[in-house]
Backbone bond lengths (Angstrom), bond angles and torsions (degrees), N, CA, C in turn:
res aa  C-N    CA-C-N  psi(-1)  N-CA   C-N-CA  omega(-1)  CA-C   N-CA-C  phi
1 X - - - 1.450 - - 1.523 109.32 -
2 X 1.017 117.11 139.94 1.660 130.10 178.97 1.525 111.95 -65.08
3 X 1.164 121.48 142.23 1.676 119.80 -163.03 1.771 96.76 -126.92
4 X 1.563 98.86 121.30 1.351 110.21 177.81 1.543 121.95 -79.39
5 X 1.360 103.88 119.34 1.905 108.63 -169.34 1.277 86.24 -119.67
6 X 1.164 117.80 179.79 1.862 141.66 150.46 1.474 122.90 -124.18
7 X 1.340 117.28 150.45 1.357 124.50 -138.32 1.555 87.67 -159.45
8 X 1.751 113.25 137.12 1.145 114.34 160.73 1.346 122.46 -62.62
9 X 1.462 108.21 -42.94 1.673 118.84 175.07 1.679 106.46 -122.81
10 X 1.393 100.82 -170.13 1.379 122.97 167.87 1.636 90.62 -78.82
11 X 1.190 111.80 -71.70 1.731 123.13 -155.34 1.757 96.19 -44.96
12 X 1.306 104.59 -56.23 1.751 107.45 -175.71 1.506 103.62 -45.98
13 X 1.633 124.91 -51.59 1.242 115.59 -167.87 1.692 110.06 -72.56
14 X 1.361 108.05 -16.90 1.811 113.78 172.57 0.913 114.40 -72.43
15 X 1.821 131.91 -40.70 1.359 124.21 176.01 1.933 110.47 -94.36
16 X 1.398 112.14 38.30 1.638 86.85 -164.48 1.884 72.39 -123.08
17 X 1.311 118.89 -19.83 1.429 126.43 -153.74 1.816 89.11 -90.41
18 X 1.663 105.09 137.50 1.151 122.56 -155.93 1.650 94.54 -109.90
19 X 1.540 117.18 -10.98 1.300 111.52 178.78 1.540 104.81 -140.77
20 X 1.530 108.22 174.42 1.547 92.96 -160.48 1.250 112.50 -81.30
21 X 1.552 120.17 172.93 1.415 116.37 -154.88 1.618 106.57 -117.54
22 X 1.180 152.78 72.08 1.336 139.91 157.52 1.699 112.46 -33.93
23 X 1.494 82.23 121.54 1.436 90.83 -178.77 1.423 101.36 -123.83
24 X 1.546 113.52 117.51 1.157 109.83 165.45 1.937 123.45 -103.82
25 X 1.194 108.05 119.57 1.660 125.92 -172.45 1.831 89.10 -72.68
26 X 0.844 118.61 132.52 1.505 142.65 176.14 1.440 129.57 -149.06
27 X 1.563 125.61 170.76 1.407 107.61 173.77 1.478 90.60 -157.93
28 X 0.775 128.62 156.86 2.242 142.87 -153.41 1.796 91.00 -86.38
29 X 1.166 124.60 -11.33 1.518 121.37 -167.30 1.441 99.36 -114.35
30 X 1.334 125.96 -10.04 1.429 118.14 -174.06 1.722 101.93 -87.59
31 X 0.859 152.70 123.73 1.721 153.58 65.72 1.495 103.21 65.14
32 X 1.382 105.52 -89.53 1.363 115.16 171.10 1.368 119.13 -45.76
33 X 0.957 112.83 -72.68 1.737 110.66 177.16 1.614 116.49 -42.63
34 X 1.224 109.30 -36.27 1.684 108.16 179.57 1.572 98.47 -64.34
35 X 1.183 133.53 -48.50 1.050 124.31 -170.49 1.496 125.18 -81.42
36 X 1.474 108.04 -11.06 1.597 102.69 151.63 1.404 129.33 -80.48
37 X 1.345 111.45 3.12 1.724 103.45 -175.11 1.396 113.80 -68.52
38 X 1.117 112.40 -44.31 1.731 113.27 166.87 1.512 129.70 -67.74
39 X 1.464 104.49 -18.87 1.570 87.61 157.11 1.180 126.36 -108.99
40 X 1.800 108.37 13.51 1.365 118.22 152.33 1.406 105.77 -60.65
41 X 1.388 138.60 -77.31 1.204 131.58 161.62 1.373 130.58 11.56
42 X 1.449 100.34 -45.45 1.894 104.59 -159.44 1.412 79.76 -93.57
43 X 1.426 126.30 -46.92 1.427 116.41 -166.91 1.492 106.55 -38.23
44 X 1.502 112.78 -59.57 1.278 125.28 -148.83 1.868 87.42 -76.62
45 X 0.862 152.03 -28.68 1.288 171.30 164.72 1.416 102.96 -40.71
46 X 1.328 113.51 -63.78 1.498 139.41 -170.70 1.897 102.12 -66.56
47 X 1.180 89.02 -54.10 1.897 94.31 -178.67 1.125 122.46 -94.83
48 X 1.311 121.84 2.46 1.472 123.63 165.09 1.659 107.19 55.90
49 X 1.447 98.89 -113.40 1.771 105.48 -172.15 1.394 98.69 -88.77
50 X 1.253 129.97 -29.62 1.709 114.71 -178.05 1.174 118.90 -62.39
51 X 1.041 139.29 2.24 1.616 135.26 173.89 1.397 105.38 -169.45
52 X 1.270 98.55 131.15 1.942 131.68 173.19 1.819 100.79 -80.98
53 X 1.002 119.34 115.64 1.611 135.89 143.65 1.779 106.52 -50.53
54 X 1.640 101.78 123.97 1.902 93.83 169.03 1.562 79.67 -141.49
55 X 1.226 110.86 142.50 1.516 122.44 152.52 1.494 119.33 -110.75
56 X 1.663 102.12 145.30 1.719 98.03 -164.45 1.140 92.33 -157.41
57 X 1.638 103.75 115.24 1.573 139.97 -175.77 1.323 106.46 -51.08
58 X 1.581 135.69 121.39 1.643 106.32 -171.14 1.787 94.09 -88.96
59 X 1.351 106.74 -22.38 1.469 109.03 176.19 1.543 135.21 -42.53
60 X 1.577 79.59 -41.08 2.001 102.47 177.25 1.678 103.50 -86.93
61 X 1.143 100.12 -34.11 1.869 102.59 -169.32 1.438 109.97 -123.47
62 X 1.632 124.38 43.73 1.262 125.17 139.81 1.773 110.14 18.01
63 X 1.640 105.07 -96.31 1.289 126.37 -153.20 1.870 103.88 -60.83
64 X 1.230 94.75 -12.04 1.594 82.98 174.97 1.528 104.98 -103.92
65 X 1.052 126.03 -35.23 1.734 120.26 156.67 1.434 112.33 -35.65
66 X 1.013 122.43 -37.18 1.615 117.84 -166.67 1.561 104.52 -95.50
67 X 0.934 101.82 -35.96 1.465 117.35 171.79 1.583 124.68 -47.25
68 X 0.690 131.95 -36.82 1.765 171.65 -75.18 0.980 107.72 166.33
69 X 1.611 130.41 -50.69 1.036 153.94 166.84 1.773 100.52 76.98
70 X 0.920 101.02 86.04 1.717 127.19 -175.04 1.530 85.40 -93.37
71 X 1.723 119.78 136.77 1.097 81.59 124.13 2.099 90.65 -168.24
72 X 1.532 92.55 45.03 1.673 116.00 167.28 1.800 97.51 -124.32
73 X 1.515 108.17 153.88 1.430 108.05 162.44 1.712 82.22 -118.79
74 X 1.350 74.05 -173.02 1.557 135.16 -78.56 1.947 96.65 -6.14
75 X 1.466 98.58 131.48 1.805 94.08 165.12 2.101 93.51 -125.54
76 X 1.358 118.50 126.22 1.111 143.40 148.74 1.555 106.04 -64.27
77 X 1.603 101.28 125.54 1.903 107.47 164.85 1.339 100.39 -146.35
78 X 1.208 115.14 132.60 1.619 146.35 170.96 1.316 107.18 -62.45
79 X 1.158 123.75 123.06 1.426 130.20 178.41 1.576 99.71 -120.93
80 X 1.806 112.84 124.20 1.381 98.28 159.39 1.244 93.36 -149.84
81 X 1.793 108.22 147.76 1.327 122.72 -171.62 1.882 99.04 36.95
82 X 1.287 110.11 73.23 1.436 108.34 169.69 1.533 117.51 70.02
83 X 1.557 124.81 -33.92 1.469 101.76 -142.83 1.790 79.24 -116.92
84 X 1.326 112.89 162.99 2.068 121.88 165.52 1.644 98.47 -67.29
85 X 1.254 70.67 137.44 1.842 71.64 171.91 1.690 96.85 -135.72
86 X 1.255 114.13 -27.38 1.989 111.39 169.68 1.434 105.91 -134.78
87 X 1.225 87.42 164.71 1.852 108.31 -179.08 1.473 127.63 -146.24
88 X 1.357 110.99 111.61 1.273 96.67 -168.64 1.720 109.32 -126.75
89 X 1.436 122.93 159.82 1.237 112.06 -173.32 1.550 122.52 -136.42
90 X 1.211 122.75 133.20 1.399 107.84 -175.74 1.659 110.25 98.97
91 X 1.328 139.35 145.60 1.343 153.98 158.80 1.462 116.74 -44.13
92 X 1.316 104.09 99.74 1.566 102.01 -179.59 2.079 91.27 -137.91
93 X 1.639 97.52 151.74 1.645 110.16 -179.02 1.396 111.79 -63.80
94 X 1.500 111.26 133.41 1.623 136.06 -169.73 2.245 105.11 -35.27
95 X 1.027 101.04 -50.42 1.372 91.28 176.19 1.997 104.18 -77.36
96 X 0.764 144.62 -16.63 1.139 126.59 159.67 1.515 113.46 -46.20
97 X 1.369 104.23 -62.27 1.898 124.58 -165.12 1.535 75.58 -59.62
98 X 1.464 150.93 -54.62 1.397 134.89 -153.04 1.439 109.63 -52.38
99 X 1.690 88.57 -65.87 1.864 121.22 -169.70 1.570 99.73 -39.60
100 X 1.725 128.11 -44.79 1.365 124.87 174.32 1.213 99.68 -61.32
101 X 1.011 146.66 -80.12 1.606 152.36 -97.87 2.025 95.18 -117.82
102 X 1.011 121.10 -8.51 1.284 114.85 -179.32 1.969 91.55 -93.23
103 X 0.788 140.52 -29.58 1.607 117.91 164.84 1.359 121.64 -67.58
104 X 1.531 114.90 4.84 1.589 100.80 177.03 1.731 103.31 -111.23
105 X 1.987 113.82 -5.19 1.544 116.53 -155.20 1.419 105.93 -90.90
């Protein structure tokens, strides 16, 4: 399950995070996104300490959707030491999201 902190910025919470950051861009009206939250779960389940779960409202945070350049939900981006390093888009099963994301952990 994803663990709620506060952060002056995005960037502060990218450089303060000691492991990499899955960030999943979502919005409360998408379909899709509801149905990845639980196999966000297993992800984070699956990887234990190698990867942090973040969810990020594109509704509330516009400027980082565009930024990012979102512009499918659910879109997954890999954060390590600050910068994307993967991208993935659309609802796919928890060991898939692993099988990607373990060549960047």
């Amino acid at each position: 399950m994803a663990t709620q902190k506060q952060f002056k910025s995005f960037e502060e919470m990218l450089s303060a995070s000691e492991t990499p950051l899955l960030v999943d861009f979502y919005a409360d009206w998408c379909g899709p996104c509801r149905m990845l939250a639980p196999i966000l779960d297993q992800v984070q389940s699956m990887m234990k300490h190698q990867v942090q779960v973040v969810k990020i409202d594109t509704e509330r945070y516009p400027n980082l959707a565009s930024k990012y350049s979102v512009h499918a939900l659910p879109t997954l981006v890999l954060f390590k030491q600050g910068d994307p390093v993967e991208r993935l888009e659309g609802v796919m099963p928890a060991e898939d999201i692993v099988n990607r994301l373990q060549a960047f952990v």
